[in-house]
C-alpha positions in Angstrom: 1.8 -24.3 40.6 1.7 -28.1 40.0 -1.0 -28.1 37.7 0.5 -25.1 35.4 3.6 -27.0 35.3 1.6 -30.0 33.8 0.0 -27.7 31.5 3.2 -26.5 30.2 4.8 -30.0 30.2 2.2 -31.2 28.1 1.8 -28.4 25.6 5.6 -28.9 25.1 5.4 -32.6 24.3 2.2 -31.8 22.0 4.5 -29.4 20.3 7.3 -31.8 19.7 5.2 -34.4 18.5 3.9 -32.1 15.8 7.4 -30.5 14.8 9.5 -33.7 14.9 8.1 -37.5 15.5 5.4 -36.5 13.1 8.0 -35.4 10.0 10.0 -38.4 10.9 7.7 -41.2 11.1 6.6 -39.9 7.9 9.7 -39.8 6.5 10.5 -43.5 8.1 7.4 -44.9 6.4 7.9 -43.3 2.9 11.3 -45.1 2.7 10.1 -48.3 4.1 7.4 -48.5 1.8 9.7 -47.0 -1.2 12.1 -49.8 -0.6 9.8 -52.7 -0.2 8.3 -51.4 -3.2 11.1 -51.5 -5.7 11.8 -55.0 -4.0 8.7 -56.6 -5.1 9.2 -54.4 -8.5 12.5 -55.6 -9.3 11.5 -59.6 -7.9 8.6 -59.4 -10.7 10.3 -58.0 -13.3 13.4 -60.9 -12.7 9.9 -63.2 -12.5 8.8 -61.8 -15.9 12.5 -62.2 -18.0 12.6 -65.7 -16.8 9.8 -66.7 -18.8 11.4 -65.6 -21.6 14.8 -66.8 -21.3 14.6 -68.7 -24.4 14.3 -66.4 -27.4 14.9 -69.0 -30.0 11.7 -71.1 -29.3 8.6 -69.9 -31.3 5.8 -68.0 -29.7 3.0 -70.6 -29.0 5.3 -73.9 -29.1 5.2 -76.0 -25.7 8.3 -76.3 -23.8 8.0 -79.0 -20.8 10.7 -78.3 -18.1 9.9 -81.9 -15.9 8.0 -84.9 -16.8 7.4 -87.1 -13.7 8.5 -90.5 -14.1 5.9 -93.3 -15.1 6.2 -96.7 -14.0 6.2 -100.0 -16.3 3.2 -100.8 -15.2 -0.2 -99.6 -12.9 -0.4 -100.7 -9.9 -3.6 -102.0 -8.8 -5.4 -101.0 -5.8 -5.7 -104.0 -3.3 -9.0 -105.5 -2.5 -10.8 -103.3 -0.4 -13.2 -106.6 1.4 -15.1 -109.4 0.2 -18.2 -109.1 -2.3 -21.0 -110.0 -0.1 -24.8 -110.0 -2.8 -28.4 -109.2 -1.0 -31.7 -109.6 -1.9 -33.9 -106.2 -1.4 -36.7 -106.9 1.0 -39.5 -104.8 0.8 
């Protein structure tokens, strides 16, 4: 009697797995994947019309957001050790 009752208890968890989790996690994932899609549509397309924000420049003129600041003069690197000269010896 045991065992036909673990028959039946699994054939009716086989069942609702096919009729329900299945249809749902389907569901779940196609709307996951929906809305992380139009996310990373509508983060590219924002991308996309800030590179043209500025429609009075001409196409192919350079535009330079930041220049780094340069300083009056290069430093030089310190000296690294003393110079010492050898003779090859063969």
């Amino acid at each position: 009697m045991a065992f036909l009752r673990l028959v039946v208890i699994i054939i009716l968890i086989v069942t609702a797995y096919r009729l329900v989790l299945k249809p749902l996690l389907r569901w779940l994932l196609t709307s996951m994947l929906k809305k992380f899609l139009n996310r990373q549509f509508g983060q590219f397309q924002n991308q996309q019309s800030g590179q043209n924000s500025d429609p009075n420049r001409k196409e192919g003129s350079i535009h330079i957001d930041y220049m780094p600041k340069q300083p009056g003069k290069p430093k030089k690197d310190p000296p690294k050790g003393d110079y010492i000269d050898y003779e090859e010896i063969k």
